[in-house]
C-alpha positions in Angstrom: -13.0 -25.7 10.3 -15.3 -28.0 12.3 -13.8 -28.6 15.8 -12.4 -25.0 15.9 -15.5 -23.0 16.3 -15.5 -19.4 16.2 -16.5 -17.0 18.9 -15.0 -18.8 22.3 -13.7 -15.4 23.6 -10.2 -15.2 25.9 -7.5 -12.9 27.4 -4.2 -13.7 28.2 -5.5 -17.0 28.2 -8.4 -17.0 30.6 -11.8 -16.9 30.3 -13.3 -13.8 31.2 -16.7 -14.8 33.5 -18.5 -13.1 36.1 -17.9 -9.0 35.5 -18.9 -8.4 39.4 -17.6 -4.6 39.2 -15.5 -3.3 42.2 -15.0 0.7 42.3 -13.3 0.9 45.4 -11.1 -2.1 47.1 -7.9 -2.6 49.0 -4.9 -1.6 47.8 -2.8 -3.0 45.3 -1.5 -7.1 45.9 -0.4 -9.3 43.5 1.6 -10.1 40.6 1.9 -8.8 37.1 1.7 -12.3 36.0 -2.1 -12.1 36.8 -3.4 -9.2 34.7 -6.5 -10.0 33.0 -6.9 -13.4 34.4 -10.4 -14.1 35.8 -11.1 -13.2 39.7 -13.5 -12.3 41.8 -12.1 -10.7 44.6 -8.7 -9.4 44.9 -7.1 -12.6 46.9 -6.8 -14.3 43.5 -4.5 -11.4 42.2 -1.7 -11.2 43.9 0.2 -8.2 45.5 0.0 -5.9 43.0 -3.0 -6.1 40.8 -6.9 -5.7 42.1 -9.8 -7.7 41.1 -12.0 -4.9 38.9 -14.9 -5.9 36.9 -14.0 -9.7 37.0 -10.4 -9.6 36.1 -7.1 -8.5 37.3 -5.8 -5.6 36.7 -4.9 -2.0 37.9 -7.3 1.4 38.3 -6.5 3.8 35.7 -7.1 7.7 35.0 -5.1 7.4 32.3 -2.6 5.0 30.0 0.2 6.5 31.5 -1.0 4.6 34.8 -0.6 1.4 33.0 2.9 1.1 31.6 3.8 -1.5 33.6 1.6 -3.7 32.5 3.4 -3.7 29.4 3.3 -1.6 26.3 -0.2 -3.0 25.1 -1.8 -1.9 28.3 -4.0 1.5 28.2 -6.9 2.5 30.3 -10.0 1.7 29.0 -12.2 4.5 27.9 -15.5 4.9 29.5 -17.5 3.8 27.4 -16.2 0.2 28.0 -16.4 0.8 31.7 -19.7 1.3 31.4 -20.3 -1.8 29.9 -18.4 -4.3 31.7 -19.5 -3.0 35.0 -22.8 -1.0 34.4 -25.0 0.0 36.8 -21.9 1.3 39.4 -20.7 4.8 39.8 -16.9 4.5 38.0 -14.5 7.0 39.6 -11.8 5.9 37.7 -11.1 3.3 34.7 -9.0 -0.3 34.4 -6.2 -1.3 32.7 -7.0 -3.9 29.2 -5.3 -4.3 26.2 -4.9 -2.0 23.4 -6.4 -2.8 19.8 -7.4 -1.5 17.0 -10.4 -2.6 14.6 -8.6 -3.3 12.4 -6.5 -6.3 13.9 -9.1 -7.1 16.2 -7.7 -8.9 19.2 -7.6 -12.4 17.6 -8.6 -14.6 20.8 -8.0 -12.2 23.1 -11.4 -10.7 22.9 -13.9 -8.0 20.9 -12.2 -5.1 20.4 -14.4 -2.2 21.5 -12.9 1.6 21.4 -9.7 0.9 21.0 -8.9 -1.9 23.9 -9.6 -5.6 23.8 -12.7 -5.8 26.3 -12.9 -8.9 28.2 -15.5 -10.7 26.8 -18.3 -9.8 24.3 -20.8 -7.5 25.6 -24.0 -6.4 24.7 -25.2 -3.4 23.4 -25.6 -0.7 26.4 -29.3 1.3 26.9 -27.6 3.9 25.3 -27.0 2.1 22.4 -23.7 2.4 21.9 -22.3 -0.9 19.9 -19.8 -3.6 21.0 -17.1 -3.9 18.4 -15.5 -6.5 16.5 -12.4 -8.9 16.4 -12.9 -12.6 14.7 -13.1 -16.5 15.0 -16.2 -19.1 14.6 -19.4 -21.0 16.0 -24.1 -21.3 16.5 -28.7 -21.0 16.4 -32.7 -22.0 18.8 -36.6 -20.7 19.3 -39.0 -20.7 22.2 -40.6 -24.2 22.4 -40.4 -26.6 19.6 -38.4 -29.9 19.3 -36.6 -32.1 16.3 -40.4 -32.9 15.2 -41.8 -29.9 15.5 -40.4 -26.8 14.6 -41.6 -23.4 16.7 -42.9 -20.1 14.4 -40.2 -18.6 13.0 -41.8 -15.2 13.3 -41.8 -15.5 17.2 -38.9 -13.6 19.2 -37.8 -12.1 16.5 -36.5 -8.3 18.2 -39.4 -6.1 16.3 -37.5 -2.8 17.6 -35.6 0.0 15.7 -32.6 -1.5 15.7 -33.6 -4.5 14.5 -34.4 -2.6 11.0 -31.1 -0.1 11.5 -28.4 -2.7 12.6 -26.6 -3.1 15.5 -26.9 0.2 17.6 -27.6 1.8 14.5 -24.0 0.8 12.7 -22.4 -0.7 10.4 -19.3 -1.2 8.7 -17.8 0.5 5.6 -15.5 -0.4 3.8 -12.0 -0.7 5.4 -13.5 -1.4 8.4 -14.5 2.0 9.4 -18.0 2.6 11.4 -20.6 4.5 10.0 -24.3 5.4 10.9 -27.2 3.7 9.4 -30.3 4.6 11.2 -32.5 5.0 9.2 -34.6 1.3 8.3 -33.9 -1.1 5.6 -36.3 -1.3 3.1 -38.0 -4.2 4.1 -38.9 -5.3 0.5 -34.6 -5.6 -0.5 -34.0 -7.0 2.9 -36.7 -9.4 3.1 -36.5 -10.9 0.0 -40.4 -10.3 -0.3 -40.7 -7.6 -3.8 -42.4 -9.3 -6.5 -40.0 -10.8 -9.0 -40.8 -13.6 -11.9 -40.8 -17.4 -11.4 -37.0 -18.4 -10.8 -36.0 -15.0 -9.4 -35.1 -13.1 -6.0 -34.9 -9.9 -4.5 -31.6 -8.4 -3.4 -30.2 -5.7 -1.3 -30.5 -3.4 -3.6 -33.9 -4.1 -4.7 -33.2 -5.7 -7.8 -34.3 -9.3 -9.0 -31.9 -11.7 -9.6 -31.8 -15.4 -11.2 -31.5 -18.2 -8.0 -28.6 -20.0 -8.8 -30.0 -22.8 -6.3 -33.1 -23.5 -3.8 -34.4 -26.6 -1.7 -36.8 -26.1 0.8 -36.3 -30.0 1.7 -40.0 -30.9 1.0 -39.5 -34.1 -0.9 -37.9 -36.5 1.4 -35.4 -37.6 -0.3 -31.8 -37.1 0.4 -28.9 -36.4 -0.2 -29.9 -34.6 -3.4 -27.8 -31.6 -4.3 -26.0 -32.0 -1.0 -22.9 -33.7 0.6 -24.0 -34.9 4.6 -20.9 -35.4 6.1 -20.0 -36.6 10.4 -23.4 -37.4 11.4 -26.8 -38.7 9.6 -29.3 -36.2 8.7 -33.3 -37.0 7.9 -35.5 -35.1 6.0 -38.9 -34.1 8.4 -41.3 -31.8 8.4 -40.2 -30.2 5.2 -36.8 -29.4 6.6 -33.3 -31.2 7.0 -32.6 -32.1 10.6 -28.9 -33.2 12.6 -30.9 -36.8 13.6 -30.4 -37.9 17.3 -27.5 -40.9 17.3 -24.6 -42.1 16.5 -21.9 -40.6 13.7 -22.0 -41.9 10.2 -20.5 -45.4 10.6 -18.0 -45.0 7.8 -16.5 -42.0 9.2 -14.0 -41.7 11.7 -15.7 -39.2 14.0 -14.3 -37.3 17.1 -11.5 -35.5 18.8 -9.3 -38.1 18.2 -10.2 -38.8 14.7 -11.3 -36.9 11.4 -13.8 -34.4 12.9 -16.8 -33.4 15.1 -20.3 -32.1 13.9 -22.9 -32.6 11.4 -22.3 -30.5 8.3 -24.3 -30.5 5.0 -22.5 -28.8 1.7 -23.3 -28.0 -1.9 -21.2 -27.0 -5.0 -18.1 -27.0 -3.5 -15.7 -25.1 -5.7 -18.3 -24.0 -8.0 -16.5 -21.7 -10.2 -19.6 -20.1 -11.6 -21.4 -19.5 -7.7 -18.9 -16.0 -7.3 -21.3 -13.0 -5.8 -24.1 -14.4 -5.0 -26.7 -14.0 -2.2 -27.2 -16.7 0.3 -31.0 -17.0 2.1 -31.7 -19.5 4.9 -33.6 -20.8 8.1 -31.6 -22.6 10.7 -32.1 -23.5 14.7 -29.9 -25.2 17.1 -31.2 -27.7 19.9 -29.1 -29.2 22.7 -27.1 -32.3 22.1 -29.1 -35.4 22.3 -28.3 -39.1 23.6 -25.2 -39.0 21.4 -22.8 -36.5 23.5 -19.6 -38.5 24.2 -17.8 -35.1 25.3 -20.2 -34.3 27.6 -21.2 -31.1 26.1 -23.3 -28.5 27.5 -26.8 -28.5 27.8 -26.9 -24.6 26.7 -24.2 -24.3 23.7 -25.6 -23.2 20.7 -23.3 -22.0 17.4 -24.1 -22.5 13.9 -21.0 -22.3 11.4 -21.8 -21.0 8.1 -19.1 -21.0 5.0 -19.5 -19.2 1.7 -17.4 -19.5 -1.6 -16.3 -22.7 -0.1 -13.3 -23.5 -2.8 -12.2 -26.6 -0.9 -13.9 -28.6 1.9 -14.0 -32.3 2.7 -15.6 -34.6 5.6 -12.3 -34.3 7.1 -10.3 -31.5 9.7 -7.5 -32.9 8.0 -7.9 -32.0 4.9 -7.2 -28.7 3.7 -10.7 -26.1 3.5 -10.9 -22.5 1.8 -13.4 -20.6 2.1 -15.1 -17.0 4.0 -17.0 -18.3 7.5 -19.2 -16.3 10.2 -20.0 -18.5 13.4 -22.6 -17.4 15.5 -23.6 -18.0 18.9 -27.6 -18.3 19.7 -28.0 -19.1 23.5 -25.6 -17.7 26.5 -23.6 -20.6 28.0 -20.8 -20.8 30.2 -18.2 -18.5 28.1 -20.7 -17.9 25.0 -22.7 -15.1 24.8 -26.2 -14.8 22.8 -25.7 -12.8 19.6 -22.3 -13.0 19.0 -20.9 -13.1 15.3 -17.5 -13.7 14.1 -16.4 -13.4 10.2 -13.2 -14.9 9.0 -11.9 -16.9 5.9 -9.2 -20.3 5.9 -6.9 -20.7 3.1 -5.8 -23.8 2.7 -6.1 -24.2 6.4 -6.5 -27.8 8.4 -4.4 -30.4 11.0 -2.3 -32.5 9.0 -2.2 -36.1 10.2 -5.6 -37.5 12.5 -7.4 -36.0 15.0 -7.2 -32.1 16.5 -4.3 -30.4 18.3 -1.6 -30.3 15.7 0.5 -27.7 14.2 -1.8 -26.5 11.7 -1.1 -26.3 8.1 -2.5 -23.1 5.8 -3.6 -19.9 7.1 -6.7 -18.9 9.2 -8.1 -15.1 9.4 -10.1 -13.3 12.2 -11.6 -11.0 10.4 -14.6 -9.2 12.6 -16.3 -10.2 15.7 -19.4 -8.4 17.1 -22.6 -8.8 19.5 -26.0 -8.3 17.7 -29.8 -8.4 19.7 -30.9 -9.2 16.2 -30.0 -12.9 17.2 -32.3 -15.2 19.0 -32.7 -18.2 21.5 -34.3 -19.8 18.6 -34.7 -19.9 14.9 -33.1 -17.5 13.2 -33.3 -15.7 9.3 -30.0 -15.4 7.8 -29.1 -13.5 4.7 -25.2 -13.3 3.7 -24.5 -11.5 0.6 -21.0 -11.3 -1.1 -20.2 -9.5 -4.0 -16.3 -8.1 -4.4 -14.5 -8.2 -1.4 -17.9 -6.9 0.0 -19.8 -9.0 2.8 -23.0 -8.1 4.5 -25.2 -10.0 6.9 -28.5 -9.6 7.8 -30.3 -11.6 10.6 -34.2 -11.4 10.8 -33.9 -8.7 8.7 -31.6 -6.7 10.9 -28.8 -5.6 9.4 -25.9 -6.9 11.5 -22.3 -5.9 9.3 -21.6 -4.6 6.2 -17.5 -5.2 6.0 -15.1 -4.9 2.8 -11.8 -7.4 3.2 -9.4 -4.7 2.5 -8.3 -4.7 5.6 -6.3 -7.7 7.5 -3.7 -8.8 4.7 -3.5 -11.9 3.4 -0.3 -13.8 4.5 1.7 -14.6 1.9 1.2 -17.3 -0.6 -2.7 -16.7 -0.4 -5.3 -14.6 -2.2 -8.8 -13.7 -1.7 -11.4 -16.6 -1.5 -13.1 -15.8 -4.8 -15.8 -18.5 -6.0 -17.3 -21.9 -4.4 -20.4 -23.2 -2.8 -21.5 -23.3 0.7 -21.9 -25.5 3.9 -23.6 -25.5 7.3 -22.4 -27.2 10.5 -24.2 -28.0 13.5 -20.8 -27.5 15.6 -19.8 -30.8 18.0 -22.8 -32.7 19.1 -25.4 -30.2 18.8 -28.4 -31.3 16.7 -30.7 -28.9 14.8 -32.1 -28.3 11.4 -32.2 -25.8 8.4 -34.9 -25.2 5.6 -35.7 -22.5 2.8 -32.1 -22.6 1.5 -32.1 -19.9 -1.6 -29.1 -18.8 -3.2 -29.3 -16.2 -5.6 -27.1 -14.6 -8.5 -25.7 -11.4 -7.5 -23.2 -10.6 -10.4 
């Protein structure tokens, strides 16, 4: 939902900042009771642990060397050495946490070969991709203001990778990896074959009927949409978060029924099932309205799909598949990361955030993607099945089948339903070319 945006990464309950890599040290001092907390030099970790790579923990040749950590604890392969400290020579490895892709490491991190890495990391020189786990979050370009939106062509990463994925993978069905470097056909990607009036191109190079399009140029709102939390304008042949106060009618905040400006359309729409969902979207820092004092660098974008049940209100019960992205580094947010994961039923009965929550919530994936930029962004979710891919400036980020984390009991898949957008907290921004298209 709105105030709990995805892709805030932890372990063991801290924040994992500043991976100053230490290969060699003093010996051991600290506490168990420190591992994976956040440190940057050995003082902080007590008798027994060292400060390696930004966190607590113990050197490792193998998992053996970790068991008293706990039985989660393994040492991390090099791979992730590599990544969280690069640069250094590594004669030996560090203690994390074990995971699988599967599971993921819910907020403990991105799971990345088999141990929950500290915080998500980008892709190495080498290539080699960071791995998934899942939660929610947001998108901005060079330049450009609320009035006055930058080229969307500029940024945008024009390397391999940006045609072949992330690192050159993707995921299969179940979850698995799988290599797909060879480029996208730019016409099924892009959107950009020739089809008849009232038609669309899709993945598979087929055209398909558009269930639904605005590209805001008539001024007049709300149209075909719901604007919920904040006011919205139409400018410039786009819809825009507009710099001010909340809607007066709603009960905004922490303390009340939400935070951040959302726009939504055909909300349990039984008839919008696979589909394809095309769109434009920036973020821009929070304006004079920022009561919470948020940062000047957050950026994160949530975006739901086969929305079945939503409301204005947290605390009201939503249902639907989300990904939450993150556009700008800040503080514990890194630039290009993506999580997926769907809500059934899930929200905070009574007013305001902090509750018990009521429903159930599902991390499905969460990865890092160059494809991403400080800026605006292309994004293209498709949905057909179980089947979800995304695509971001024509890079092919995931391709990931939900056959894999069960659904708790009492649930089912998300099957049918519209889609939303939310500027997450304060943040203002704008979205435009919204094209959804029939993929069944």
């Amino acid at each position: 939902m709105r105030g709990r945006s995805y892709g805030v990464l932890v372990v063991a309950g801290a924040v994992l900042m500043s991976p100053a890599c230490e290969s060699g040290g003093s010996s051991n001092r600290g506490s168990e009771t420190h591992w994976l907390t956040t440190c940057d030099s050995d003082d902080v970790c007590g008798a027994s642990l060292r400060c390696i790579c930004g966190a607590c923990t113990l050197p490792c040749t193998q998992s053996s060397d970790c068991m008293r950590l706990g039985a989660a604890a393994t040492c991390a392969p090099p791979s992730v050495v590599e990544l969280l400290c690069p640069g250094s020579e590594h004669t030996s490895s560090l203690c994390l946490s074990s995971c699988d892709i599967a599971g993921g490491c819910g907020d403990a991190g991105a799971c990345i070969d088999g141990v929950c890495s500290p915080r998500p990391l980008p892709k190495s020189d080498s290539g080699a991709p960071p791995v998934p786990d899942g939660g929610k979050s947001s998108p901005t370009m060079d330049g450009g203001g609320p009035g006055e939106p930058p080229d969307a062509t500029a940024n945008v990463d024009a390397s391999p990778d940006a045609e072949a994925g992330i690192g050159g993978l993707h995921r299969e069905a179940g979850g698995a990896l799988s290599d797909t470097s060879a480029p996208a056909d730019a016409a099924s990607e892009s959107g950009s074959a020739e089809c008849q009036p009232g038609h669309h191109v899709v993945s598979t190079g087929d055209c398909k009927p558009i269930l639904f399009s605005d590209d805001f140029e008539n001024g007049t709102l709300p149209g075909d949409w719901s604007l919920w939390r904040r006011a919205f304008v139409k400018t410039g042949g786009r819809i825009q978060v507009e710099d001010g106060p909340p809607q007066a009618s709603f009960n905004y905040g922490a303390a009340g029924n939400g935070r951040g400006g959302t726009i939504a359309t055909h909300i349990d729409d039984t008839t919008w099932t696979d589909y394809r969902l095309d769109f434009d979207a920036e973020l821009l820092q929070a304006g004079s309205y920022n009561p919470y004092g948020l940062s000047t660098c957050t950026r994160r974008l949530d975006m739901y799909f086969r929305v079945e049940q939503e409301t204005a209100s947290w605390n009201q019960p939503e249902t639907a598949y989300a990904i939450g992205v993150q556009t700008k580094t800040c503080d514990q947010d890194v630039q290009g990361t993506v999580s997926l994961g769907t809500f059934n039923g899930y929200y905070c009965p009574g007013i305001g955030w902090g509750c018990s929550t009521a429903g159930e919530s599902r991390g499905l994936d969460t990865l890092v993607t160059s494809a991403i930029v400080d800026g605006a962004n292309h994004y293209t979710i498709e949905i057909v099945g179980k089947r979800i891919q995304l695509w971001v400036n024509g890079a092919h980020v995931f391709d990931y089948t939900d056959d894999v984390v069960p659904y708790p009991s009492g649930t089912s898949p998300v099957t049918h339903g519209g889609i939303s957008f939310t500027w997450v907290w304060e943040l203002l921004g704008w979205a435009d070319n919204v094209v959804v298209t029939d993929m069944r």
